[in-house]
C-alpha positions as CSV (number, residue, x, y, z in Angstrom):
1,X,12.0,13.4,2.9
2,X,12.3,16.9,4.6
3,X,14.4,17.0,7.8
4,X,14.0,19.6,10.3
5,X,15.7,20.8,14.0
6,X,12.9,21.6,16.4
7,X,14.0,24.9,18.5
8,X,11.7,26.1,20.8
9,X,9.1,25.1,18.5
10,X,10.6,26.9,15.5
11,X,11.0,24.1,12.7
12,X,14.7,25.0,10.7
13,X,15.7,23.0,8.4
14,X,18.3,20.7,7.7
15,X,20.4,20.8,4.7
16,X,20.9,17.5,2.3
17,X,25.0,17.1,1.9
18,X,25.2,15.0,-1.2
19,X,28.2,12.0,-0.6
20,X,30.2,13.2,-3.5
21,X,31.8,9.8,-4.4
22,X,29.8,6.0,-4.5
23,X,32.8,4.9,-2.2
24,X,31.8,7.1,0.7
25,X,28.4,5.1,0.6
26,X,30.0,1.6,0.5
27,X,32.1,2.4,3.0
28,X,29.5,4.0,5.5
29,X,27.3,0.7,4.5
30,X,30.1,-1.6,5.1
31,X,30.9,-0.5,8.4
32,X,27.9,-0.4,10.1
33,X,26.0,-3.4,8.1
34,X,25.1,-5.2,11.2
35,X,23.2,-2.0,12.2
36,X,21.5,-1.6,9.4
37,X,21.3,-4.0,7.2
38,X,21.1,-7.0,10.2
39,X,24.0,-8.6,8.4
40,X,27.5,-9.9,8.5
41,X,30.1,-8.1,6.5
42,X,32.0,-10.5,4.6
43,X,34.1,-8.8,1.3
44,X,34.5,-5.7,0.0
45,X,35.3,-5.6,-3.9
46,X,34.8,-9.3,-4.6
47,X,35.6,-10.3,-7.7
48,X,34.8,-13.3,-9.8
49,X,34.2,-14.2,-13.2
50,X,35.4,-11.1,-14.1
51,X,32.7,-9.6,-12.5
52,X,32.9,-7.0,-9.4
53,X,30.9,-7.2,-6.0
54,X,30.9,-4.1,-4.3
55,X,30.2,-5.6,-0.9
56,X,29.2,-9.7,0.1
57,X,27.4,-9.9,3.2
58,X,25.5,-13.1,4.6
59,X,22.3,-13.1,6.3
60,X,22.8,-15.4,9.7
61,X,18.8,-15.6,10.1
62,X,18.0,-16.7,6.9
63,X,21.5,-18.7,5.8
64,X,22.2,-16.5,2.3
65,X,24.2,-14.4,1.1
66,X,23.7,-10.9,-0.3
67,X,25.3,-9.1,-2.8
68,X,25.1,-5.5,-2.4
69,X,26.1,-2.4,-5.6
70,X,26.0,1.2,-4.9
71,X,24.5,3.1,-7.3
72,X,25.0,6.9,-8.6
73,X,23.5,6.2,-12.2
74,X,19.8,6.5,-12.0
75,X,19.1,5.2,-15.4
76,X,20.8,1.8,-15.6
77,X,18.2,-1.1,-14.9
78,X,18.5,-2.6,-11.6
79,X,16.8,-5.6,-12.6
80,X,19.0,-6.7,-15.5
81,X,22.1,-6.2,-13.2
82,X,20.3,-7.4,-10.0
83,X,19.3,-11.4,-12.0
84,X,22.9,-11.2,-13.1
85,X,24.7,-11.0,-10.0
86,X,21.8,-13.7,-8.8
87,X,22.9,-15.9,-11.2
88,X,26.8,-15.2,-10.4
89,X,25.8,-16.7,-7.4
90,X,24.3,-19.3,-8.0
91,X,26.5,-20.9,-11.1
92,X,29.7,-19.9,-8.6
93,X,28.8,-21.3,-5.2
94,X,32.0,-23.1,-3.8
95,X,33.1,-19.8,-4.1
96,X,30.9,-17.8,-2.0
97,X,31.4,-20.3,0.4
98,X,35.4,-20.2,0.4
99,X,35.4,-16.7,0.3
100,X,32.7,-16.5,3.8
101,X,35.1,-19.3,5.3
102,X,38.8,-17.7,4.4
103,X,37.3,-14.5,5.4
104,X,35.7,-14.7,8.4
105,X,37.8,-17.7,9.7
106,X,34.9,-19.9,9.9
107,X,33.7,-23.6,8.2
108,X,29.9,-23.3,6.4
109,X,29.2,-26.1,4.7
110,X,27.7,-26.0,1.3
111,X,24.4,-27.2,2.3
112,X,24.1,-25.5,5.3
113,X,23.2,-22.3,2.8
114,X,19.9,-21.4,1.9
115,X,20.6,-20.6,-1.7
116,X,17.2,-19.7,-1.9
117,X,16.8,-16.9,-0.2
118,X,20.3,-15.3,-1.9
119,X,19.5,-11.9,-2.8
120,X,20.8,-8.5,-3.8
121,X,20.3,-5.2,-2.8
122,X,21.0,-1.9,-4.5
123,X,22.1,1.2,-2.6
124,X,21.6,5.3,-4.2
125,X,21.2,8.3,-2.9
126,X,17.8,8.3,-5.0
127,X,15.9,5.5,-7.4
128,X,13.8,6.6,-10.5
129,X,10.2,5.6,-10.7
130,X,11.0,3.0,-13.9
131,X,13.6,1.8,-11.3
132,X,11.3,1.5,-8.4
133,X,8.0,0.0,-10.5
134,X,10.7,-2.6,-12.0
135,X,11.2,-3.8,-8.9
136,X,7.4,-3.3,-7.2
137,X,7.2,-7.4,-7.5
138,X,6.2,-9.6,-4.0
139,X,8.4,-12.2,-4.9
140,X,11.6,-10.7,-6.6
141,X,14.9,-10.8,-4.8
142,X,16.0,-7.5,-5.2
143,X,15.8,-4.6,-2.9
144,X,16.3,-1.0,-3.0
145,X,17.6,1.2,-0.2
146,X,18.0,5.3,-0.2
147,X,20.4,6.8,1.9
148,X,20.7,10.3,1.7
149,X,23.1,12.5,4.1
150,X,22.6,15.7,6.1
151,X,24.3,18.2,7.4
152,X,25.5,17.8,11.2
153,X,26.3,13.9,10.8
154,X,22.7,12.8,10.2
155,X,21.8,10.3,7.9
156,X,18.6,8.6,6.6
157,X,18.6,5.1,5.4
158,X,15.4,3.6,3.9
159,X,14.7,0.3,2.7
160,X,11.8,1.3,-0.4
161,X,8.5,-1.4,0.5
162,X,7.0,-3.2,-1.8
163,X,3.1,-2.0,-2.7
164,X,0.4,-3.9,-1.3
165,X,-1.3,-4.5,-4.8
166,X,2.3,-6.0,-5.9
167,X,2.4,-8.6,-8.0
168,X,4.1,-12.0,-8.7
169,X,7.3,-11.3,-11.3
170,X,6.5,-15.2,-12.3
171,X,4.5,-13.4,-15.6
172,X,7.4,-11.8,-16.5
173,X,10.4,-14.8,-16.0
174,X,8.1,-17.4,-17.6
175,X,8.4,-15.7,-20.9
176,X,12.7,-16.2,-20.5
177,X,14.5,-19.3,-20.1
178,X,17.1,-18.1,-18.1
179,X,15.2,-15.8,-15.4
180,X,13.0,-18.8,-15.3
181,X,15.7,-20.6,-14.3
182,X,16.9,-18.3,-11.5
183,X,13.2,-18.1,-10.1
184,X,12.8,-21.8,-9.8
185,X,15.8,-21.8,-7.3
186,X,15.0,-18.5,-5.2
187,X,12.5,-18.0,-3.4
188,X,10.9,-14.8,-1.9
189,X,9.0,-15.3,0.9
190,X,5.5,-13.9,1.6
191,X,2.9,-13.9,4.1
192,X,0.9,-15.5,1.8
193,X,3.4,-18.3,1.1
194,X,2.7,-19.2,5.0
195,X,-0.8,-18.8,5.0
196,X,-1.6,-20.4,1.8
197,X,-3.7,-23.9,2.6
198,X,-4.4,-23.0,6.1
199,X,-7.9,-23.0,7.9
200,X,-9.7,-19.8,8.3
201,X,-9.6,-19.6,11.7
202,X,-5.8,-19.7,11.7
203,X,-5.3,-17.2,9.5
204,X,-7.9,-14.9,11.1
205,X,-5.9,-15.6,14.8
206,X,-2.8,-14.8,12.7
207,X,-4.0,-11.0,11.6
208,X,-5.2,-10.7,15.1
209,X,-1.7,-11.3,17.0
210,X,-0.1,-9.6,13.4
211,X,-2.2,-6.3,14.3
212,X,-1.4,-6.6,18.5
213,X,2.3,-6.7,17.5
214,X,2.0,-3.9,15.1
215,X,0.1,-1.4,17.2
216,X,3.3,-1.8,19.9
217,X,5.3,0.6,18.0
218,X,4.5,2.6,14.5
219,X,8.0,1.6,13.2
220,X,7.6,-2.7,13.7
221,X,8.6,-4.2,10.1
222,X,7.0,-7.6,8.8
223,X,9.9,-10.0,7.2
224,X,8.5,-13.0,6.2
225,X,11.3,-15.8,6.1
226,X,11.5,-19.5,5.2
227,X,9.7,-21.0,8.6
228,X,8.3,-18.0,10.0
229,X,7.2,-14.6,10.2
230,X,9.4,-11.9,11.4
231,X,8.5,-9.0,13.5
232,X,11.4,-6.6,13.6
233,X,12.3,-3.6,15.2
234,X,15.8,-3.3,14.0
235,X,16.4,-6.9,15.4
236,X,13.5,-9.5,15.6
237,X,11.2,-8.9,19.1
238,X,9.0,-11.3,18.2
239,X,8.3,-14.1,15.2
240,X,5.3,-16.3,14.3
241,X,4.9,-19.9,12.8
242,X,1.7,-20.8,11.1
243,X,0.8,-24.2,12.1
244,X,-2.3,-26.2,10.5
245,X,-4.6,-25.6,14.0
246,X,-3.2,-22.0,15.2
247,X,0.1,-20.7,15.7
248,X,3.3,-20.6,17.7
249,X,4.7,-16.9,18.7
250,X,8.4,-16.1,20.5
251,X,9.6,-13.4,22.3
252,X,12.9,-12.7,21.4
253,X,14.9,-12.4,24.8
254,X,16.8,-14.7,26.6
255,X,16.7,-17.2,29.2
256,X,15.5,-15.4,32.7
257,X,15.2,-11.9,30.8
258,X,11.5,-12.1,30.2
259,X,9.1,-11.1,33.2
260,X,5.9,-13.8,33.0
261,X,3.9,-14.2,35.8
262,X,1.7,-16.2,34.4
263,X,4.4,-18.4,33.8
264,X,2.8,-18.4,29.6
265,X,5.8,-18.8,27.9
266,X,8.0,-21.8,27.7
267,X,11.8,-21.5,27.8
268,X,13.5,-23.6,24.9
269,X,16.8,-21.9,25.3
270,X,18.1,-25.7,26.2
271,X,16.3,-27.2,23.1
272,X,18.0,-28.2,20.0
273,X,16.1,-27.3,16.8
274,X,13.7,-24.6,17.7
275,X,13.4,-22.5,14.4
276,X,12.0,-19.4,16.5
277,X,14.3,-16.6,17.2
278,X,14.5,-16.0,21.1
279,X,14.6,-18.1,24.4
280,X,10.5,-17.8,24.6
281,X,8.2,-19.4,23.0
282,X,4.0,-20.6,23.2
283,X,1.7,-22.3,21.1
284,X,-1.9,-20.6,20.2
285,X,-5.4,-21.5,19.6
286,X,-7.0,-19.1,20.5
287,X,-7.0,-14.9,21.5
288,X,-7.7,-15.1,25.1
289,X,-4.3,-14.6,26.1
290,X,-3.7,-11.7,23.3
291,X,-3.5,-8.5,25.5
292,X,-1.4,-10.2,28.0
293,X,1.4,-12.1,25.3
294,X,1.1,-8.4,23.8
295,X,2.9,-7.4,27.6
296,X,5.3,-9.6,26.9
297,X,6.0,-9.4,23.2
298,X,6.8,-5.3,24.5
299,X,9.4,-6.5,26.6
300,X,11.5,-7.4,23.6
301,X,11.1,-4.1,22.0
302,X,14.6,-2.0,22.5
């Protein structure tokens, strides 16, 4: 990607400085993970089994951890290492979870973990295309992410998408015992895994509030997660559940924050047990209301 200053309508461009060292990277990453990454920080250089994490962060939206490698070699297979450190986790538990408690000074239980949406991400300057198409799978719990530096401070970080036409790593994990094993505990969650089963109407008033949401601002990323579907703008603005007869849609803002005349939206802020992100929240059936939840939705976007 070609960065340029824009001076007086003269375009000049701005120079990539490679990081020289991998550390520079972790330690850019590992300071700033909220901000990019939406997650907490929880150890650098965690070792077990004889095996080295470069950074252990946990995911409070979706209860997992995530191991995180830096990467200057762009020939290794980040698949191979990715279900490895997958099953590290998974066969070492108690030990994630003493290491999130001693760390951060808190008290997770064990079950209060969603071990199934544990994943890892790798981190490089660049991926190969072997190393991108190896990982161009809908349901595979490793990410990629580029982050490439410039001169005057600037920085781009980019989380590579998965194609549309992906498809479902199952073929390939069936054939081996022990990714089989790893895939029947983790799960990646999809649109599809939400929509599967449900009428046609809901699933055509879901693309329509999908597409609303989308056309609010060209940078609004769709993260599927266990009960919902995420709308994100750096944080979540906005998330979706699909229910059997419609769905339920949130605005992510607190109590008194939101401006509703219409009075739409209900405030759950003093609910236990609402799985939406956000003080705001109403149930759909239909579009009637599209254009004017849309008003609100926009509220939420930062």
């Amino acid at each position: 990607m070609a960065l340029f200053k824009n001076i007086s309508s003269k375009l000049e461009g701005i120079k990539e400085n490679p990081f020289k060292l991998e550390r520079e990277i972790q330690c850019l990453f590992e300071k700033n993970l909220p901000l990019i990454m939406g997650l907490e920080f929880v150890k650098s250089e965690f070792t077990i089994k004889n095996k080295r994490i470069d950074t252990l962060g946990y995911d409070q939206q979706s209860k997992a951890f995530v191991i995180i490698e830096y990467k200057r070699d762009r020939n290794s297979s980040v698949v191979d290492q990715g279900f490895t450190y997958l099953n590290l986790m998974l066969q070492n538990k108690a030990d994630f979870i003493l290491e999130y408690n001693e760390g951060l000074k808190k008290n997770i239980k064990r079950d209060e973990v969603d071990w199934s949406q544990t994943r890892v991400a790798f981190v490089s300057p660049g991926f190969t295309e072997n190393q991108r198409e190896a990982t161009n799978f809908k349901d595979i719990a490793i990410e990629l992410w580029e982050v490439k530096q410039f001169e005057n401070g600037i920085v781009s970080i980019n989380q590579i998408k998965k194609s549309n036409a992906a498809e479902s790593i199952k073929a390939i994990t069936d054939r081996n015992k022990d990714l089989q094993d790893i895939s029947k505990e983790i799960i990646v969650y999809t649109e599809d895994y939400h929509l599967q089963g449900k009428p046609d109407e809901t699933i055509e008033l879901y693309e329509k509030f999908k597409a609303a949401i989308l056309d609010l601002s060209p940078d609004i990323e769709v993260k599927p997660q266990k009960f919902y579907i995420a709308f994100k703008k750096g944080t979540n603005i906005s998330d979706i559940e699909i229910q059997k007869n419609g769905i339920k849609i949130s605005v992510n803002m607190k109590a008194g924050k939101l401006d509703d005349p219409k009075h739409l939206m209900r405030n759950v802020s003093v609910l236990k047990g609402h799985s939406l992100n956000g003080d705001y929240e109403h149930k759909v059936d239909n579009d009637k209301d599209l254009e004017y939840i849309m008003s609100l939705v926009k509220q939420a976007i930062v």
